[in-house]
C-alpha positions in Angstrom: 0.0 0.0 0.0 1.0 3.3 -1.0 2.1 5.5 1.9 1.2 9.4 1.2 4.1 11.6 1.9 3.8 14.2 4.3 3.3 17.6 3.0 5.9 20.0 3.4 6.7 22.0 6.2 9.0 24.6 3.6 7.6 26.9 1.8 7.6 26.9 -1.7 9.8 29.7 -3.8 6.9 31.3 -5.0 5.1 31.2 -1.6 8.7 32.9 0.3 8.0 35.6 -3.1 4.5 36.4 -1.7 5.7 36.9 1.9 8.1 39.4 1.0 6.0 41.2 -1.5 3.3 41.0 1.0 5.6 42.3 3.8 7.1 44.9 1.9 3.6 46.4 0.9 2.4 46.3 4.3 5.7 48.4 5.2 5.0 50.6 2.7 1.3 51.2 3.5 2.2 52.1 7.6 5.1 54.5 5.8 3.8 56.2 3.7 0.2 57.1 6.1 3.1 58.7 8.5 4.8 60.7 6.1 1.1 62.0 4.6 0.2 62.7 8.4 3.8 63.5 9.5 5.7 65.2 7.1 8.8 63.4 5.7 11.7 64.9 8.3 9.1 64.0 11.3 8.7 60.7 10.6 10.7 57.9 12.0 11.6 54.2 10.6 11.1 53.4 14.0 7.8 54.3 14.4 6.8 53.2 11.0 8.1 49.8 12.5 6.7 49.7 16.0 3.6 50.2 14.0 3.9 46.9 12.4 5.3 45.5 15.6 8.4 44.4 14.3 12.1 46.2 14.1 13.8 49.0 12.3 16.1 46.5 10.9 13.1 44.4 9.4 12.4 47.7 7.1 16.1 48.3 5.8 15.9 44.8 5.1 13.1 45.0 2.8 13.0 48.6 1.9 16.6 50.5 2.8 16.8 53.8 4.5 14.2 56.8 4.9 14.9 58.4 1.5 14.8 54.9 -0.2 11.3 53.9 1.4 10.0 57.8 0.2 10.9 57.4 -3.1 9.4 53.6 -3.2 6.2 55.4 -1.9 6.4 57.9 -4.5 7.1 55.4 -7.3 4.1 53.9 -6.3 2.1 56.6 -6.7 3.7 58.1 -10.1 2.5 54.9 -11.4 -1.1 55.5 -10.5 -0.7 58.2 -12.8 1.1 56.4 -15.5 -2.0 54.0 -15.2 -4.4 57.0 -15.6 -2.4 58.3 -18.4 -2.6 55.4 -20.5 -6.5 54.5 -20.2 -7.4 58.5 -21.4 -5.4 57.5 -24.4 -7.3 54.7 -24.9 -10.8 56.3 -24.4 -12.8 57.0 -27.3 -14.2 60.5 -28.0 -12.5 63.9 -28.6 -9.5 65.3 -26.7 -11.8 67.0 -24.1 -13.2 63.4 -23.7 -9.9 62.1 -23.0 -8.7 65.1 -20.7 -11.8 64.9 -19.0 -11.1 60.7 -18.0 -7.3 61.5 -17.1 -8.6 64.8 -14.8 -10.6 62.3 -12.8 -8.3 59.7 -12.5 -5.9 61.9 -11.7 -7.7 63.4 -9.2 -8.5 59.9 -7.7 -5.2 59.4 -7.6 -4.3 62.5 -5.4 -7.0 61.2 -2.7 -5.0 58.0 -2.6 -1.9 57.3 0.0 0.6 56.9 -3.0 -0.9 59.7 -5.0 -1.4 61.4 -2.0 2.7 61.2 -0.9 3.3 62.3 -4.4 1.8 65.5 -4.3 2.6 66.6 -0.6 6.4 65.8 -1.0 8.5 68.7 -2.5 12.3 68.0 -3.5 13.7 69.9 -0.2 14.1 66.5 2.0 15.5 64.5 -0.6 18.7 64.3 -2.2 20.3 65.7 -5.7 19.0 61.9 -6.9 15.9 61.9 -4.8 15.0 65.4 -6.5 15.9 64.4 -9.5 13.3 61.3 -9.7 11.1 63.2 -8.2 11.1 66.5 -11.0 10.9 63.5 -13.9 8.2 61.5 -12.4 6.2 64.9 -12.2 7.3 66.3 -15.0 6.4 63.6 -17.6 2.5 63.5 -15.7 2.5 67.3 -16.7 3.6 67.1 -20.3 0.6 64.3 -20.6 -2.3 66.3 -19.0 -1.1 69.2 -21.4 -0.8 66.8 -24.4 -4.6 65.8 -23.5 -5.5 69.7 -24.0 -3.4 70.6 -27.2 -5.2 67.2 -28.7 -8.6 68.9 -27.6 -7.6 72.4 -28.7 -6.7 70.6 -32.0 -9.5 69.1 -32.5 -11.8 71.7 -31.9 -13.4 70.3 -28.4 -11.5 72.5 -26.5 -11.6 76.3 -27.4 -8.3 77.7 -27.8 -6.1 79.0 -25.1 -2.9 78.8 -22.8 -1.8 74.7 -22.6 0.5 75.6 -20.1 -1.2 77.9 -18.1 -4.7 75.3 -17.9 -2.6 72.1 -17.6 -1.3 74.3 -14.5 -4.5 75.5 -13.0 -6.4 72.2 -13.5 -3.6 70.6 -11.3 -3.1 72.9 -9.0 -7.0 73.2 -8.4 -7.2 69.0 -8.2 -4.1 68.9 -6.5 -5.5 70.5 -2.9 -7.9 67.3 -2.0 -4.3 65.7 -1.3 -4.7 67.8 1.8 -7.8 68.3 2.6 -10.0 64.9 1.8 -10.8 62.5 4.0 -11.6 59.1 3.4 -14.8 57.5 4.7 -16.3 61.2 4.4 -19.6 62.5 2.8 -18.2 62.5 -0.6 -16.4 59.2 -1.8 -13.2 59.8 -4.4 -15.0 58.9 -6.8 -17.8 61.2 -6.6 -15.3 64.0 -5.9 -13.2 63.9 -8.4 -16.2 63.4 -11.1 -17.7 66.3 -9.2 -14.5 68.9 -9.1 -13.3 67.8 -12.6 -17.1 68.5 -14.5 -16.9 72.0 -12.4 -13.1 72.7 -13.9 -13.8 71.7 -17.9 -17.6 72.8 -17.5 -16.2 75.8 -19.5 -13.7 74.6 -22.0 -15.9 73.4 -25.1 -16.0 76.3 -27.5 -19.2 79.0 -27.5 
C-alpha cells in the first residue's frame, strides 16, 4: 500500500516571493500614512516599524533607509498616474473626452496614500538623486495632462487658449484634495473627483 508523503513543512519559492511582496507592501502602507500625516523629516523608521510590531532592521531589510522607502512610496504613486495616463489614451471621443477621464483619474489618484505622498512631497528633504526622480516622475505626468489639452484644442473640443497655463490650473485646483479629503467622508473619491473635474472643464468646449 501506497504510503502518502507528508506535506511539506517549507515553503515553496513562489510562496517565500508572496511573503516578502506582502511584507514589503504592508511596510509601505504604515510609511507612507506617517509621512502623509507627519511630514517626511518628522517621521521615523522606527515608528513606521513599532507600527507593524516588528524592528527597524526588518524595514532596511526590505525597503533600505528613509529616503529609499519615500521614493518607493512615490514610485508607487507616479504609477497611479502612468496608469491614468494610459487609459485616457485609450478612451474613445475627442480630446476633451480624454482630458476629461485623465482629470478624474488623476484626481482619484491624489486622494489616494501613494498619489497622495506624491503631491505633498516637495524636492527639499531629498537628495540631488531623490529630487531628480522626483522632478521626472512629475514632469512627464504634466507634459501628458497638457498633451490631452493641445489634442482637444486641435480638434476643436476645447476652445483655444494657454496649454500651459490650464494644464497648471487644473492641477493645482485637483491637487488641494491631497490635503484636505478624508476618506470614509460625505463624498467618496470617486464622486469627488467626477464632481471637481465636471466644475473645472464645465467651461472649456468652445461657445
Amino acid at each position: 500500500m501506497d504510503i502518502e508523503a507528508p506535506a511539506s513543512p517549507f515553503r515553496t519559492r513562489e510562496q517565500k516571493a508572496e511573503e516578502r511582496s506582502a511584507k514589503r507592501q504592508a511596510l509601505l502602507i504604515a510609511a507612507v500614512r506617517m509621512f502623509n500625516e507627519r511630514g517626511y523629516h518628522a517621521t521615523l523608521l522606527e515608528d513606521v516599524a513599532a507600527s507593524l510590531g516588528v524592528s527597524k532592521p526588518t524595514i532596511y531589510h526590505y525597503l533600505g533607509n528613509k529616503e529609499r522607502v519615500l521614493l518607493e512610496c512615490i514610485a508607487l504613486g507616479i504609477e497611479h498616474y502612468h496608469r491614468a495616463i494610459d487609459e485616457a489614451r485609450e478612451t474613445p471621443g475627442s480630446g476633451l473626452d480624454r482630458l476629461r477621464h485623465f482629470l478624474r483619474a488623476y484626481a482619484r489618484a491624489n486622494m489616494d496614500d501613494f498619489g497622495r505622498c506624491v503631491i505633498r512631497t516637495g524636492p527639499e528633504p531629498l537628495s540631488p538623486e531623490g529630487r531628480k526622480s522626483l522632478r521626472e516622475g512629475k514632469r512627464g505626468i504634466d507634459a501628458a495632462m497638457r498633451a490631452f489639452i493641445e489634442e482637444g484644442i486641435a480638434d476643436g473640443s476645447i476652445a483655444p487658449t494657454d496649454s500651459k497655463l490650464l494644464g497648471f490650473t487644473l492641477a493645482g485646483a485637483l491637487n488641494w484634495p491631497a490635503r484636505w479629503h478624508v476618506p470614509g467622508g460625505e463624498l467618496s473619491a470617486e464622486e469627488l473627483a467626477r464632481r471637481m473635474v465636471d466644475m473645472l472643464t464645465a467651461g472649456l468646449a468652445p461657445r
